[in-house]
N, C-alpha and C positions, 0 to 999 in steps of 0.2 A: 504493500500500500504506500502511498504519495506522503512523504512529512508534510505536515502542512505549517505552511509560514507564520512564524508567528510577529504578532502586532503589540506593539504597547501602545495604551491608549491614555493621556494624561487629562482626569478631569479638574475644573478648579471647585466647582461650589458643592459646600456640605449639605447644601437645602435640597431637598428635591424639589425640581421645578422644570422647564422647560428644556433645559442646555441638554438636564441629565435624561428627561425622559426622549429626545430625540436621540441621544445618543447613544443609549441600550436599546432602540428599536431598532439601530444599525446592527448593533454589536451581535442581537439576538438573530438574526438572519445572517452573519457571517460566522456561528462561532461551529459551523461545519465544513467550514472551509478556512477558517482559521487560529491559530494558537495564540488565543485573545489575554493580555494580560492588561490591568485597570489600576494605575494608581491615582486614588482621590480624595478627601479627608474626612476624617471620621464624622456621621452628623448624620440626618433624617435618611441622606440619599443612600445611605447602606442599608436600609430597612427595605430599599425597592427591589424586590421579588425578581425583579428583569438580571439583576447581574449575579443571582448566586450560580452561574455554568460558567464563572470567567475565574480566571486567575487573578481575586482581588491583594491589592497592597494596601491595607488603609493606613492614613497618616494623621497625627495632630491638625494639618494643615498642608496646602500647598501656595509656596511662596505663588503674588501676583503683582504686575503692575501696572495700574489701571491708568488709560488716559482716554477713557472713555468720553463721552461729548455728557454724559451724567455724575460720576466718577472719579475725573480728573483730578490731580491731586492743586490744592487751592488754600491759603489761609490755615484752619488749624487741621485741617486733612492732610495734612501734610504725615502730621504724628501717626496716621495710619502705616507709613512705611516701616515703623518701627515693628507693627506684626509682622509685616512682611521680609523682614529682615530676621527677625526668628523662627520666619517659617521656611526661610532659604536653606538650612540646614538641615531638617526631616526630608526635606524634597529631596535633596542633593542625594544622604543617603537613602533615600529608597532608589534613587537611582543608581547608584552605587552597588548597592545588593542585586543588583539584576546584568550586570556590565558583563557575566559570563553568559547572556542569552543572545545569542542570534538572529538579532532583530531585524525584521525585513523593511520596516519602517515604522516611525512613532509618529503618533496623532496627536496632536494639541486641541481642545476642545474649546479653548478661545485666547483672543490675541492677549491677553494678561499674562499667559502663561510662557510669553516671546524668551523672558529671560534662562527660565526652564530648561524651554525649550534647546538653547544654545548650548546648554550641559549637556541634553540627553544627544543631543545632535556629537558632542564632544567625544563622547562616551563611546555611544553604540557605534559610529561614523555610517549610520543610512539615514535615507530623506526624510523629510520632517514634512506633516501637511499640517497646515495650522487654517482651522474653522474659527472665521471670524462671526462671530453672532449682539454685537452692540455694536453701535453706532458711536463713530472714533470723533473726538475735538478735532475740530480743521482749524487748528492756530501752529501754524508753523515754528516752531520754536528749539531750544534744546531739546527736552523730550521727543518730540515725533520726528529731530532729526534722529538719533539716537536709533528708534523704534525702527525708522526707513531701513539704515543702515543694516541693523539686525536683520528684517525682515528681509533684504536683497541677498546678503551672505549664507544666512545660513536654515533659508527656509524653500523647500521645495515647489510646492501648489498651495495656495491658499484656494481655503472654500467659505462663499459668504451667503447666511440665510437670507439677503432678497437685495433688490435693486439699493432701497435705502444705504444698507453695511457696503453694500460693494460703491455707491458713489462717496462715501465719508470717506475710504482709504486711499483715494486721491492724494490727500496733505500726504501722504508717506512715499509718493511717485515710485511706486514698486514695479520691479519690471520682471516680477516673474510670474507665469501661469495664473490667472485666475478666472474661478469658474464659481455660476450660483446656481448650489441647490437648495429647494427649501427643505425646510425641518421634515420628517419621517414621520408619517399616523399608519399605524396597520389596519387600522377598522375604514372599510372603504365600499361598503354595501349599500345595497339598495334602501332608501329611509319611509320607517312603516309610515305611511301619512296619516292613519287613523291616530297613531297618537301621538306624533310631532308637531302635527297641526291643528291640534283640538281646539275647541274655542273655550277659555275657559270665566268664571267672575271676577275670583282675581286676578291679578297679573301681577308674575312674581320676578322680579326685578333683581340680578344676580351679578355681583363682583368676586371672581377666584383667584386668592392673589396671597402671599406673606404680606403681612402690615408696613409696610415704606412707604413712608411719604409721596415719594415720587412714584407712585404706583395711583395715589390720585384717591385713595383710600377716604382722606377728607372730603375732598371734593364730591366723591360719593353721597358720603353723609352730609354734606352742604345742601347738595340736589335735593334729599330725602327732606330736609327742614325747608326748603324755601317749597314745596308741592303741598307742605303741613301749614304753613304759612299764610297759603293764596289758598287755601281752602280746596286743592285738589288731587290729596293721598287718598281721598277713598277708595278701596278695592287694590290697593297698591302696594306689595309690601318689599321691603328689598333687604335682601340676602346677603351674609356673609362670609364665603366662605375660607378662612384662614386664618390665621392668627400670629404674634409678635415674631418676626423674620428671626432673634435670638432669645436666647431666655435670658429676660432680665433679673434673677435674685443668687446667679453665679458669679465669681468675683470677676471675671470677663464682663459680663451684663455692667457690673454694679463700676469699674472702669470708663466703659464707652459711654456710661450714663454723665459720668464724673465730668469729662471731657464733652461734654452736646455731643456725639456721633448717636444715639439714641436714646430713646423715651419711649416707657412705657402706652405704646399706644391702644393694646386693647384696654389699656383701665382707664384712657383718655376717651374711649369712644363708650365706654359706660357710663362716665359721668355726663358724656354730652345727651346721650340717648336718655337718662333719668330727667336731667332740668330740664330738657324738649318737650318730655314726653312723650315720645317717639316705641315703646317701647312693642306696640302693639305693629310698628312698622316697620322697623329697622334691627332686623332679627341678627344676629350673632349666631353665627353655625360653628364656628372652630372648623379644624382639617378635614376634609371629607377623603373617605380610604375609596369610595366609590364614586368618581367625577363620571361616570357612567350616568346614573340615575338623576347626580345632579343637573348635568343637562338635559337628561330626558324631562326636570319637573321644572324646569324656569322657563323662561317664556321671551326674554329680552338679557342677552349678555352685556356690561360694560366692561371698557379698558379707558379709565378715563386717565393715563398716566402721563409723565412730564417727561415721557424718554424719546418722544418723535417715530414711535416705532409699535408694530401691532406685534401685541403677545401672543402667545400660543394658546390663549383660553379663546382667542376670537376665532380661531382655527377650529377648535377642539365646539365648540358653540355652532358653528356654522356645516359642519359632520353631522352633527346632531339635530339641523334645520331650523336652527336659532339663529336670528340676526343679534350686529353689535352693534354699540353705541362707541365711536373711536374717536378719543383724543389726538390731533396731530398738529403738528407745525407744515410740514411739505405737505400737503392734501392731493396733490397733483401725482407721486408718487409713491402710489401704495398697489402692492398687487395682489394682495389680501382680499381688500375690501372697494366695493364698490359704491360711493357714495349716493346714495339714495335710491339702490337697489340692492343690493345684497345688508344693507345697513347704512349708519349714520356717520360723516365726521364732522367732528365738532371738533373748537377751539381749545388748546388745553390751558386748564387751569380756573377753563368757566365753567362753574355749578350752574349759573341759575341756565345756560344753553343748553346742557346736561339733562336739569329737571325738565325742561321745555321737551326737549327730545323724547324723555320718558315719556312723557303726558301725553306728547302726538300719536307714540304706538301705543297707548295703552285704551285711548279712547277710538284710533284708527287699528280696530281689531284684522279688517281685511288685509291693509298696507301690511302688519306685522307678518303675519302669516305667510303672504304673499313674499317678502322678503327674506323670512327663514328658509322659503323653499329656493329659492333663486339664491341665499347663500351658501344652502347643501350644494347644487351642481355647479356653483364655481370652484366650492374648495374641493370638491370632488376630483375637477377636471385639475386643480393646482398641483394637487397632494398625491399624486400614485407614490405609492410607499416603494413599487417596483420599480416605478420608473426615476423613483429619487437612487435607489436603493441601485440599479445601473449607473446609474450614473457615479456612485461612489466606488465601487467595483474599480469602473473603469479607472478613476484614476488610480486605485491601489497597483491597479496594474502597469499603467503607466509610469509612473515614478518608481517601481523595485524592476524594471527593467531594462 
């Protein structure tokens, strides 16, 4: 029988969320045709079911460095490098401990990971693909000359989830290979219309997300209070499904609090929902283990966030024959979502456009509906997970050859 090649694959985030669930839907349809090893840091995303057939490394952490157009490092963000400076040395050695494996190529799961990358690239001496998935600062400076330079030397094919990621790495004028596929869904069937399109009394109004600011999470609940406000929440309740992105009462929490990188935000959005009196409307779900159903029982998806870019719950929403409600800056390029047929885009950062927008579909029962279904067959025809899934193939192949 054939050895089959094996892949090291570097994640950076502990959360489970979008990066990690596109990238065990690869892993999991390659790991018969390859010898899948996974280094990534210990946290929620090792609970996910997808990666116990892989060869996991988990670690405290893996070093990153962000100069994301959200992320950037700025004023007292700065002090964040100092995690990432203790977290350069877990990474190192876990890559260290692997330096006798035969790597046919290593995968970086997003550009933070650049510097990492340059070790493992040191290390193993095979090509490096780095999946770009945020939206990069276009301010030309130290940093992203720095980042260019890296990224020309010592980086093989970059791969970027959508037009957006692939025009932001302009500022880094890179001149090698770059190719966009979008993120991976396996579920890709025909959608029952009896009950994705039911018409129902109330109308249940849904954000899936870790608590981040920049995730739009207030502005959410801004919507919900100005619709309580003008007298027009009734029949209308909105949902929450997630909760505080860290745990705040560990001495890391009780740190990042010390310094403002965060705050308590679910016991911020309980106090706000008590003095509203909101409580009959603006429901707190915590983590849902089943995003299955919760799409199947909501009715209107939001992504009202401040990153310029559509998240994986509008995807995961529009599968399911839910339309979204999308916060964006560029509105002209989005391949997501279709404005005012597949869903909504809005301004970011404005609730009360937001509430507006709920209110239209909540009382416009036909347009809703009518738009959930025309948002199934676009993400339908966006998403082949096989034809994503070729096309990553392809380059695996192209780059160990």
């Amino acid at each position: 029988m054939k050895e089959k090649k094996s892949i090291l694959f570097i994640h950076h985030n502990r959360h489970s969320g979008g990066a990690s669930k596109s990238l065990f839907n690869y892993l999991n349809s390659l790991q018969d045709k390859f010898d899948i090893h996974l280094i990534f840091p210990k946290g929620t995303v090792s609970k996910d079911p997808n990666i116990k057939n892989f060869e996991l490394i988990p670690i405290i952490g893996v070093s990153q460095f962000d100069n994301s157009e959200i992320g950037f490092y700025q004023g007292r963000r700065w002090l964040v490098l100092i995690r990432e400076f203790f977290f350069f040395f877990p990474s190192i050695f876990s890559i260290l401990k692997l330096k006798n494996k035969n790597f046919t190529v290593v995968h970086l799961n997003e550009i933070s990971l650049i510097f990492i990358g340059v070790i493992a690239r040191l290390v193993f001496s095979c090509p490096i693909i780095l999946h770009v998935r945020t939206v990069q600062n276009n301010k030309w400076n130290l940093r992203s000359k720095l980042i260019s330079i890296l990224l020309n030397k010592f980086i093989d094919q970059i791969i970027c989830i959508d037009t957006t990621v692939l025009n932001s790495l302009k500022v880094y004028k890179i001149k090698k290979p770059i190719e966009v596929i979008r993120n991976s869904f396996e579920k890709n069937k025909e959608i029952d219309k009896s009950k994705k399109f039911e018409r129902n009394n109330i109308t249940k109004v849904a954000i899936v997300s870790n608590f981040l600011i920049y995730k739009g999470i207030f502005d959410f609940y801004e919507a919900a209070n100005i619709l309580k406000e003008t007298n027009r929440i009734e029949n209308i309740e909105f949902h929450v499904y997630g909760d505080n992105f860290r745990e705040m009462n560990d001495l890391k929490g009780k740190i990042m609090q010390f310094f403002g990188f965060q705050f308590d935000i679910s016991k911020k959005l309980k106090e706000k929902i008590q003095s509203d009196s909101l409580e009959h409307h603006f429901i707190l779900k915590g983590f849902a283990d089943d995003l299955e159903k919760v799409y199947e029982n909501i009715d209107i998806l939001c992504f009202p966030s401040h990153l310029n870019a559509v998240g994986r719950p509008v995807i995961e929403a529009g599968i399911h024959g839910k339309p979204s409600i999308v916060s964006l800056r560029d509105k002209e390029n989005c391949d997501y979502l279709i404005n005012d047929s597949t869903g909504i885009i809005i301004d970011e950062k404005n609730p009360s456009e937001l509430a507006n927008s709920i209110y239209d579909l909540h009382k416009n029962i036909d347009k809703r509906l009518l738009m959930g279904e025309k948002a199934f067959g676009h993400i339908r025809n966006l998403f082949s997970h096989q034809e994503n899934l070729d096309k990553f193939e392809a380059i695996l192949g192209r780059v160990t050859n």
